[in-house]
C-alpha positions in Angstrom: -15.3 18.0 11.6 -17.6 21.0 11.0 -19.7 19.0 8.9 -20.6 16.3 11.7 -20.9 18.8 13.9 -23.4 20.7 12.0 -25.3 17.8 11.1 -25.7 17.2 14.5 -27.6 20.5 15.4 -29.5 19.9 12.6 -30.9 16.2 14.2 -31.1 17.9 17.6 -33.5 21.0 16.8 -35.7 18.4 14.1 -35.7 16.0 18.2 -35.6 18.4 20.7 -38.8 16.7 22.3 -38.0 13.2 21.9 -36.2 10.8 24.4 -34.4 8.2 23.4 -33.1 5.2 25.5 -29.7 3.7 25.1 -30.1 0.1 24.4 -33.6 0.2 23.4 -33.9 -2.0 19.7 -34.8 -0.3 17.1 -35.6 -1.2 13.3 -33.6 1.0 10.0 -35.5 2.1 7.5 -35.9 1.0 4.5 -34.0 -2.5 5.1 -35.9 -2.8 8.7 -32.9 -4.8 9.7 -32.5 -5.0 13.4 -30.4 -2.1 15.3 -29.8 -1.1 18.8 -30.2 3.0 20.5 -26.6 4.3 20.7 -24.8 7.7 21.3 -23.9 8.8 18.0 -19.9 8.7 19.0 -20.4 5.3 19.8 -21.6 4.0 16.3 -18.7 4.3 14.3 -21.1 3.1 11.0 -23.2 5.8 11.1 -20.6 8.1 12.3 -18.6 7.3 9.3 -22.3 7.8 7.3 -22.6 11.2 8.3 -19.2 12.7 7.8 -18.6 10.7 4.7 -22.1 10.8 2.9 -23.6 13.8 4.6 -27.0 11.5 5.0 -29.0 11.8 8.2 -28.9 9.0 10.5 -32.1 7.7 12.0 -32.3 9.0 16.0 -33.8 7.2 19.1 -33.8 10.8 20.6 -31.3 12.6 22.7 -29.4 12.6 25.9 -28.3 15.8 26.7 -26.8 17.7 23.6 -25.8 13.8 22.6 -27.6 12.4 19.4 -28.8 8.6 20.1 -29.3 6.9 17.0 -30.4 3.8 15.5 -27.2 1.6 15.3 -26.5 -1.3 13.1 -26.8 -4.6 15.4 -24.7 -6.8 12.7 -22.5 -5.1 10.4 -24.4 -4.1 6.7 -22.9 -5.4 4.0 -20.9 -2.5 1.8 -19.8 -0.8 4.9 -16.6 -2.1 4.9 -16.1 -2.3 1.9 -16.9 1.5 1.8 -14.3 2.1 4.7 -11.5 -0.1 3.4 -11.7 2.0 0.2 -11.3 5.6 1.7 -8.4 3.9 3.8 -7.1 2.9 0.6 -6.7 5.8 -1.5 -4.1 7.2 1.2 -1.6 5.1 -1.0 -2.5 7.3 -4.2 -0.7 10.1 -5.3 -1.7 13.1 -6.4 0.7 13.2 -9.4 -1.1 10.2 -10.9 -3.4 10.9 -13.9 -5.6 7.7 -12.0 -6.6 6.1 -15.8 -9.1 8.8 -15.7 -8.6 10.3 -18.9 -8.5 7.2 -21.2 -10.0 7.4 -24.6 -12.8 5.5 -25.6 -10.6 3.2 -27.8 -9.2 -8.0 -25.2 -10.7 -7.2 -28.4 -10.3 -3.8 -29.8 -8.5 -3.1 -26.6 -5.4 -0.5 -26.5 -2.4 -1.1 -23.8 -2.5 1.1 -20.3 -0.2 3.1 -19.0 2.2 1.6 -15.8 -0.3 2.7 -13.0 -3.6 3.1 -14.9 -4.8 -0.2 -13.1 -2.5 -1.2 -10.2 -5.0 -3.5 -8.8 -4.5 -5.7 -11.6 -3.5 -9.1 -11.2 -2.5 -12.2 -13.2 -3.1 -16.1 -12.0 0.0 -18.2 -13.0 -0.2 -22.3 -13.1 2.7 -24.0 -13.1 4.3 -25.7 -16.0 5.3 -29.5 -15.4 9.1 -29.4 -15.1 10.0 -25.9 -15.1 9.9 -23.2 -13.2 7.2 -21.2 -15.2 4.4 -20.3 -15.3 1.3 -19.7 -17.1 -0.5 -16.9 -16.9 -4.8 -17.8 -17.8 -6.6 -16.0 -15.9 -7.2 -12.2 -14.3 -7.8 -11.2 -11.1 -7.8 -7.6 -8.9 -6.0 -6.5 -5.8 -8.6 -5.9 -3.7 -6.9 -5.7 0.1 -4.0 -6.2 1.4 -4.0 -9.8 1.0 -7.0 -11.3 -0.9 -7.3 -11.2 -4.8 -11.1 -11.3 -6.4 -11.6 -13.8 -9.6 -13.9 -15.7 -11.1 -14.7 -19.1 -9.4 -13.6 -21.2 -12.5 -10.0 -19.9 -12.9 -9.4 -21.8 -9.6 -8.7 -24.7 -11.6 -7.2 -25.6 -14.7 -7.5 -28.3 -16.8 -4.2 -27.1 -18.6 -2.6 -26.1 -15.2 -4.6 -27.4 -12.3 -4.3 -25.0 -9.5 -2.7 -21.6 -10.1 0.4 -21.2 -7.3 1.5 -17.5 -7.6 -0.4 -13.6 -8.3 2.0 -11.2 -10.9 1.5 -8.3 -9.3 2.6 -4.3 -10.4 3.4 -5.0 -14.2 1.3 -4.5 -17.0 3.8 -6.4 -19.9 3.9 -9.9 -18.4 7.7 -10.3 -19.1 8.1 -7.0 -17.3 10.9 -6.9 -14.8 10.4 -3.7 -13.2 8.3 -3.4 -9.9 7.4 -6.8 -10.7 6.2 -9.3 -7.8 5.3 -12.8 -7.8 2.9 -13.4 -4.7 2.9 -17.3 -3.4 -1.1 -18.3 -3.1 -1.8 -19.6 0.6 -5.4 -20.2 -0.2 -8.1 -20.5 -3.4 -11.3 -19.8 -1.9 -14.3 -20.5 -4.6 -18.1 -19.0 -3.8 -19.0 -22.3 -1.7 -22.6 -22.4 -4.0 -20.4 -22.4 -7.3 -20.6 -25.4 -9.5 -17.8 -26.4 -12.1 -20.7 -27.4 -14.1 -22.9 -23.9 -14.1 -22.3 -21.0 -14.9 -23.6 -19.0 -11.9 -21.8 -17.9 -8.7 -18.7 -17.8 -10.6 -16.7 -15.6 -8.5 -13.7 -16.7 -6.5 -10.6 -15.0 -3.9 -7.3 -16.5 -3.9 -5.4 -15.3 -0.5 -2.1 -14.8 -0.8 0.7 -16.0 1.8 1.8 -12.7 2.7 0.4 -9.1 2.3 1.0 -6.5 -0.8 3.9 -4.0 -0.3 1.5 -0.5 -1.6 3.0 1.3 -3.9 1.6 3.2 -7.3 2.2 0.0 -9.1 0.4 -2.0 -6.8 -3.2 -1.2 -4.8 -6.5 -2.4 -4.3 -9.3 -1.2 -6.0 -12.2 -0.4 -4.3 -16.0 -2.6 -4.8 -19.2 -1.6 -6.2 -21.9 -2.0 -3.1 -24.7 -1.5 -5.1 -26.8 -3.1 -7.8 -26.9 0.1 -9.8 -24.0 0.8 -12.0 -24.2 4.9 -12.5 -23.0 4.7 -15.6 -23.6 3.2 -19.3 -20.1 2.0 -19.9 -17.7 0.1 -18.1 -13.8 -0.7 -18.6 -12.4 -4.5 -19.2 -8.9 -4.8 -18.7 -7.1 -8.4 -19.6 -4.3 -9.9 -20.8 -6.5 -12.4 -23.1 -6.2 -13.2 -26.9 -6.8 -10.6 -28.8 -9.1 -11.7 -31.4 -11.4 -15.1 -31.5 -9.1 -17.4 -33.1 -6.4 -16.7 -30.5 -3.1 -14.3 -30.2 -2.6 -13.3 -26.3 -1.3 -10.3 -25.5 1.7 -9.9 -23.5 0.6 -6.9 -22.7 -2.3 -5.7 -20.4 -5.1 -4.3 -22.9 -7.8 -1.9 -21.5 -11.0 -1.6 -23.6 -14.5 0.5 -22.6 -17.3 -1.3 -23.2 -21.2 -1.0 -23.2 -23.5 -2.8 -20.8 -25.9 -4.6 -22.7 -29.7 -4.6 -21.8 -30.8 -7.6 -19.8 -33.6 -9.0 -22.1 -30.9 -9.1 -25.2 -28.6 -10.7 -22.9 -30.9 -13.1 -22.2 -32.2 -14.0 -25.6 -28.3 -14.5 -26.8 -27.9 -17.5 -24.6 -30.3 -20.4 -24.9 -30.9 -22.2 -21.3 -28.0 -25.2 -21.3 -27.0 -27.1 -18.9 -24.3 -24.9 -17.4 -27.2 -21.9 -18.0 -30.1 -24.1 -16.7 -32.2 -20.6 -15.4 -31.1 -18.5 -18.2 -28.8 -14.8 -17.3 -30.0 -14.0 -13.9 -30.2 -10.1 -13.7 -29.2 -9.8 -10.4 -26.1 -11.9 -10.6 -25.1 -11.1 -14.2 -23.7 -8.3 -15.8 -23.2 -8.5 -19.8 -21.2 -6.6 -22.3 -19.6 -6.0 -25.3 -22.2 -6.0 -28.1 -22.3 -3.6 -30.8 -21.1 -2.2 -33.8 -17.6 -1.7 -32.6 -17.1 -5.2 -32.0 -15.1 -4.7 -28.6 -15.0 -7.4 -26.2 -13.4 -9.5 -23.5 -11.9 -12.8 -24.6 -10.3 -16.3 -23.3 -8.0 -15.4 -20.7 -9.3 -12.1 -19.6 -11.7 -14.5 -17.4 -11.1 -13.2 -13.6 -10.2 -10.0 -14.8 -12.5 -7.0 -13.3 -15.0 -4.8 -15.3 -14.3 -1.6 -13.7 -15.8 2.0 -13.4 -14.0 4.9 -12.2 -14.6 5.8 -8.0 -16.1 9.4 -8.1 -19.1 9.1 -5.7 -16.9 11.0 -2.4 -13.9 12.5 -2.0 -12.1 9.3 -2.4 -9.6 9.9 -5.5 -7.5 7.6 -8.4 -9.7 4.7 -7.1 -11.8 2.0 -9.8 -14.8 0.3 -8.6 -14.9 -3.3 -9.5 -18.0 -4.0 -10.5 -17.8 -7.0 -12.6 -16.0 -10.5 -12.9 -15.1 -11.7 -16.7 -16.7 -15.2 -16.8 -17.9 -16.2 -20.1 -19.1 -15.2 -23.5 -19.7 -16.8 -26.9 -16.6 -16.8 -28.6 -15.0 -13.3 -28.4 -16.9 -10.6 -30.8 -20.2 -10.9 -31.4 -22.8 -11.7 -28.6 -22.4 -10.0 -25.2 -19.8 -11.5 -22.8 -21.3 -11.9 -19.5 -19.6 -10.8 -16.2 -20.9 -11.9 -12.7 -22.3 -8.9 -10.6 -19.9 -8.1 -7.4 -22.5 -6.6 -5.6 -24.6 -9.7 -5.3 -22.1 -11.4 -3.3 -20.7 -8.2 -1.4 -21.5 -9.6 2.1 -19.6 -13.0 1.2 -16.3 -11.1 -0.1 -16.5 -9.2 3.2 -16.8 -11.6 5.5 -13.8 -13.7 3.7 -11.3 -10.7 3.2 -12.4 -8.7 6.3 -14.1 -11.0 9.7 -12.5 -9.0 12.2 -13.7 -5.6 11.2 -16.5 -4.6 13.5 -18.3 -1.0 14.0 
């Protein structure tokens, strides 16, 4: 409270001469996306902008004591995500050690700890005349009801269609705090092809929400294109070396980000890869002396850095998708890049929320 409210003195003696209209358009810099004059108090975005991020909002002027600023017309994309991520780390505790003091140790992967990652998720596909399942591909808990993956583990040629989401385990045969979520909905990025390798990113929405708990939580989404750090952290329950060997148990491994133009010149343009590794969409990984990497059936599974940019605490940005590589430990794996398609994943998971 006393930060908003002396950020606001500070706006009012830079505007003291200015008048601003309410309801006058306006344009914000640097986007120059369209915005409307409001009262500060009535723009819950840049409200939330100021007391969160301590950056100055752009004013119209003043009425009275009253800051008017320059007010999103349509929502921007990362804002909610932003939002739903402070809202979310209420269901942390402060007990937790939050993963955050893992050892630079799924190829070359090490198991985590029971709450290290409790917006992990594994896809199961039935198995013709049982009541099992399968469990191919990775996903993360990101809301109450929605689970981020990549576009291809929607389908199965082994399983067709996964039906459920494991939730708060990290050995799959785990019984304890163990949930089995019905999926109500598989929900593919509508420009992804079967047959390319871009736009692989996919939610599944389940049939009824998460019960919260330490074991189970979303994790929050990586908004922007830059990743502030040099490594990242794959977690899967994939085979553990090239010529198979799953792991029953979820494997956590830190891996580098591998420059673009190497990226690039590991994967020759194919039919699936008809434009090459597109740096905006693609993230890759894995390459290097240590010979760490993702592997089949990590696919869906997040590349993750830890949340540290507010006060929001025990929180992981997602800020990859596993999608493919060349087999498991050699050239870089390549992840698809969640901040390219944040306005998509938020108006799926979230079309109600407004400012």
């Amino acid at each position: 409270m006393y930060t908003f409210l002396i950020v606001v003195i500070v706006i009012f003696v830079k505007n003291v001469y200015t008048q601003g209209i309410i309801g006058n358009s306006c344009s914000l810099e640097p986007s120059n996306s369209p915005g409307v004059c409001k009262l500060l108090t009535q723009c819950k975005e840049i409200r939330d902008q100021v007391v969160f991020s301590h950056k100055l909002p752009q004013t119209c002027g003043f009425e009275g004591t009253q800051a008017i600023v320059c007010c999103p017309k349509t929502r921007q994309p990362g804002y909610i995500s932003q939002t739903k991520c402070r809202e979310y780390t209420s269901h942390t505790k402060e007990e937790q050690l939050c993963g955050h003091y893992i050892v630079k140790r799924v190829v070359g992967g090490v198991p985590t700890g029971r709450t290290d990652f409790p917006h992990m998720a594994a896809l199961g596909y039935p198995i013709e005349s049982s009541d099992k399942y399968r469990w191919l591909c990775g996903g993360s808990v990101i809301s109450e009801q929605y689970i981020l993956t990549a576009a291809h583990c929607l389908f199965s040629i082994i399983g067709g269609e996964p039906k459920v989401v494991l939730l708060g385990v990290t050995n799959l045969n785990d019984t304890y705090h163990r949930h089995e979520k019905t999926i109500a909905k598989t929900i593919p990025h509508p420009e992804y092809n079967f047959n390319s390798h871009y736009h692989d990113i996919g939610l599944v929405k389940l049939k009824r929400p998460i019960e919260m708990s330490s074991y189970v939580r979303p994790a929050c989404l990586n908004t922007h294109f830059d990743i502030p750090v040099g490594k990242v952290i794959a977690t899967g329950w994939g085979d553990t070396h090239s010529k198979g060997g799953r792991s029953e148990d979820l494997l956590q491994v830190t891996l580098g980000i591998t420059e673009y133009e190497l990226c690039n010149k590991s994967y020759q343009v194919t039919r699936k890869l008809r434009r090459g590794i597109i740096n905006d969409m693609h993230i890759c990984t894995g390459r290097g002396k240590e010979q760490k990497d993702t592997c089949q059936g990590d696919a869906g599974g997040p590349l993750q850095i830890y949340h540290n940019n507010d006060a929001t605490s025990c929180m992981y940005d997602i800020v990859g998708v596993i999608s493919f590589g060349i087999g498991c430990d050699g050239d870089p794996s390549v992840n698809t890049r969640v901040s390219h398609y944040i306005k998509w994943i938020e108006d799926t998971v979230w079309p109600q929320s407004t400012q």
